[in-house]
C-alpha positions, 0 to 999 in steps of 0.5 A: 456498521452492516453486518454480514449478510448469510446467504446460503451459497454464493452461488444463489446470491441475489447481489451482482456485486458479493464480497466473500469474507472467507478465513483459512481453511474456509474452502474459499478456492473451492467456492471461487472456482465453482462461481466461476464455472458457474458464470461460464456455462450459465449462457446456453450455447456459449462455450466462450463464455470463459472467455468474458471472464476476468479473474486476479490471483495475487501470484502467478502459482495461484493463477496457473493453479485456478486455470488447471483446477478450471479445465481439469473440472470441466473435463472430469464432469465432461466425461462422467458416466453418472453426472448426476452424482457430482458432488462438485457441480450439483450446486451448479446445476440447481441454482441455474435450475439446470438438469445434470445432463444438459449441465454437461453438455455445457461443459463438454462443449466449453472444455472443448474449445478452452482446450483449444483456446487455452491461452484466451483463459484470462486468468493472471495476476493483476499486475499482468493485466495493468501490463496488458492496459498500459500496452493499450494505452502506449501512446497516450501514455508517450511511450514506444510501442516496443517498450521493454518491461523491467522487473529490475527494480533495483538495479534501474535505481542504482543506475540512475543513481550513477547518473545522478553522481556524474551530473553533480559538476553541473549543479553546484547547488545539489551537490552542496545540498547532497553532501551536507544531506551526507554530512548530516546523516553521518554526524547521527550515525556513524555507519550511514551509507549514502548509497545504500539508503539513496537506493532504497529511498529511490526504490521507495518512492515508487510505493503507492503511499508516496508517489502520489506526494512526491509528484506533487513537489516541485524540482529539486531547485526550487526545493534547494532554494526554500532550504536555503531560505532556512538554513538562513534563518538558522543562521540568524538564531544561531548568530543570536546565540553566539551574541548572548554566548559570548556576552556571558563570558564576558559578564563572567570575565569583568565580574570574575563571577566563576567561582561565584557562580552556582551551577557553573559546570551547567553554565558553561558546557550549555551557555558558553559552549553549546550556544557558540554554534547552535547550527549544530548544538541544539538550544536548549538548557538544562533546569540547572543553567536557570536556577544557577545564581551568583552569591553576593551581587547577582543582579548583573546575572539574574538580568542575564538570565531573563534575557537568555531565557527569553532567547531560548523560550522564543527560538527553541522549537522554531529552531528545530523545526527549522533544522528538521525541515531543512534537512527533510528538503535536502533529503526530498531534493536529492530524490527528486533528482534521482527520479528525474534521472530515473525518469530520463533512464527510461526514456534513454532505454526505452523500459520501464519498471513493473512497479510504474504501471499502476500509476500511469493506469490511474492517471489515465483512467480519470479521463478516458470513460469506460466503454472507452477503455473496453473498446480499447482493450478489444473485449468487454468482460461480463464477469470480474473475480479477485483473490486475495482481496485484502492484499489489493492496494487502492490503486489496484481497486481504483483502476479497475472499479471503472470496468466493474461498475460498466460491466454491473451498470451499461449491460443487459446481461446478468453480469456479477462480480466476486471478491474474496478476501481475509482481513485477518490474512493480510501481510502485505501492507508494505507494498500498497495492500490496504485491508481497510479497503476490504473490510469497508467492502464487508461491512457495506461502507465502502464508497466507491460505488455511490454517485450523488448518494446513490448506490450504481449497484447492490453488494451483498457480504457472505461468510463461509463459516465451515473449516474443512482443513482443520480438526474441531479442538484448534478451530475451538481454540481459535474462535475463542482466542481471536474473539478475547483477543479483538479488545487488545487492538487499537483500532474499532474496525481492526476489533471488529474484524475479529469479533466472535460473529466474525471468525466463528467456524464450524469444524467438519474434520472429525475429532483427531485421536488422542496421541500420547506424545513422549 
């Protein structure tokens, strides 16, 4: 594993590509909006230079935040009558080997034209910017270039739920599959609601964890017809147990064996009842049923026996396995055919919901080249910032690596990228977030910008190690617990993340006073 490299600032950083590995409290916005002035007014006589920056936040209150810290920065340090006591821009001004006046020359003619051309600032969420590439791409992507754009994710499902429902007359297969899915689900648990979890499987769908495999699947008659193949090998046990049932009744009634026979009770409810009908009861048999054995003259049971218990060793885990799949393809059917009518709402309404634009993107990006897409999207960016980056799914980073990597590699410029990210923040893996990605980004594991072995460009991981928002006792306190804490987890990589070297801070809030409280 690499370790983290401790650069004195990012702002001095040598690597185009820096990964800020930065714990709460740690001033990691602070450092984020200080790059980004940075990469803005390090080109002389380019006060547009905000404009080739592209910098996601994972929120839009995040993002309107960033973009009024940016401008307010600019026009304070604008204005100031001593800018060579500005605290915030001195490390500006000394790691571009700049003096603090022609520094703000630079920002009073960059705040002058971005107060001017506010709405050119690009900062967003990254949902907001695979909008504005799925917009770039309408018609390769078959959609009308007056789309409308659904947040309504719920309600998109619901509605094609409906449509399924009306069409169940016309497929007689998936109506039967539907209801003996329906059946099935209520027989386990009695306050199953078929709607409630059909729409939230629907909604489901769309997670970046199971698109990608239900796409893969074939359409829900071809799924219908592999479960019916199933269920007739279920049939075909469950007729084999009904036999040797059957032929143990008989056994017992020409032999009067039941009140011979020990362990009957056990016998009876699993053999004689059970096994009447193993297309619902499971095939299995307590150790009882095979110890049970007749007093005097046993050997027409024992002989029994030996060929139940060759019956039930053969078939019982190919019946459930049988019986879990049939129901998995009954369930993967009936979503499938709700996503074909989800797909053809869209298309009847012309919408589509926020949560699709990721995948388009994606399937896109495997066949169009970079400078395409730049050329397509009418600008070319010099340098790229993302927030929050532990909460970014793989999806997220995928598409938007191809513009990184072109902007790092095909250009002259100087150009940089800058991710922050937390590890041990990240709480949104349920939507696609993959704090995986961004410790493998720490640690200099990540393969994503490696061709043929070799790295396309350097990265270089930086710390910030001090903590401005907390007093020194709980900062104490939480390097020491989180570091006894790393060996309680399961994973190596998640231990890592919490080793001393790790999340050790330094405090800079001075000790609070001792408070009594009562």
């Amino acid at each position: 594993m690499s370790k983290s490299v401790q650069s004195d600032s990012p702002l001095t950083a040598k690597a185009p590509f820096l990964v800020l590995d930065a714990s709460a409290g740690s001033g990691k916005t602070y450092t984020l909006v200080q790059h980004i002035l940075m990469s803005a007014l390090k080109h002389p006589k380019t006060e547009y230079a905000y404009q080739k920056i592209l910098a996601i936040t994972f929120t839009n209150n995040a993002a309107d935040e960033m973009k009024t810290r940016l401008l307010e920065h600019l026009l304070v340090f604008s204005k100031s009558d001593e800018p060579q006591k500005d605290p915030f821009f001195r490390p500006i001004w000394e790691a571009l080997e700049l003096d603090a006046n022609e520094l703000q020359s630079r920002a009073a003619s960059t705040a002058k034209h971005m107060l001017h051309n506010y709405s050119t600032l690009n900062v967003g969420t990254i949902d907001q910017f695979t909008h504005r590439l799925v917009r770039t791409f309408t018609k390769d992507l078959n959609l009308e270039d007056n789309f409308e754009v659904r947040l309504d994710l719920d309600a998109m499902v619901a509605e094609a739920l409906e449509g399924l429902y009306s069409s169940l007359g016309d497929r007689s297969d998936l109506k039967k599959a539907m209801v003996a899915l329906v059946h099935e689900r209520m027989a386990r648990d009695e306050s199953y609601n078929p709607d409630y979890h059909l729409k939230k499987e629907g909604k489901d769908s769309f997670e970046e964890d199971n698109w990608q495999y239900l796409e893969k699947l074939p359409p829900p008659e071809r799924l219908i017809s592999v479960e019916l193949e199933l269920k007739r090998q279920i049939e075909a046990i469950s007729n084999e147990g009904k036999g040797l049932s059957n032929e143990a009744r008989t056994l017992i009634e020409e032999h009067g064996l039941e009140g011979s026979i020990v362990q009957y009770k056990h016998v009876k409810n699993h053999i004689l009842d059970k096994w009447q009908n193993l297309t619902k009861n499971p095939l299995s048999a307590v150790d009882s049923v095979w110890k049970s054995y007749v007093k005097k003259n046993g050997q027409v049971w024992e002989d029994f026996l030996n060929k139940a218990k060759r019956f039930e060793s053969k078939n019982k885990r190919k019946l459930l396995a049988l019986k879990l799949a049939a129901v998995k393809l009954q369930r993967l059917a009936a979503i499938k055919a709700l996503l074909q009518k989800f797909d053809d709402l869209q298309k009847s309404q012309n919408t589509m919901p926020l949560s699709s634009f990721n995948k388009l993107i994606y399937k896109e990006l495997d066949h169009e080249p970079a400078g395409f897409i730049y050329a397509r999207l009418g600008e070319k960016y010099w340098h790229f910032y993302i927030d929050e980056f532990q909460d970014t799914s793989q999806i997220q980073f995928t598409n938007l690596h191809p513009l990184i990597e072109h902007t790092l590699t095909k250009d002259e410029f100087k150009n940089s990228a800058l991710i922050v990210g937390d590890a041990k923040q990240s709480i949104y893996r349920w939507r696609g977030g993959k704090a995986e990605q961004f410790m493998a980004l720490v640690d200099n594991e990540h393969p994503i910008n490696k061709a043929g072995g070799f790295e396309q460009y350097k990265r270089e991981t930086l710390r910030l190690e001090k903590n401005y928002r907390t007093y020194g006792a709980i900062v104490d306190f939480n390097n020491k617990l989180f570091a006894a804490m790393s060996s309680e987890l399961g994973l190596e990589g998640h231990q890592n993340v919490y080793l001393s070297n790790r999340v050790h801070q330094t405090a800079t809030k001075e000790a609070e006073r001792t408070k009594t409280f009562i």
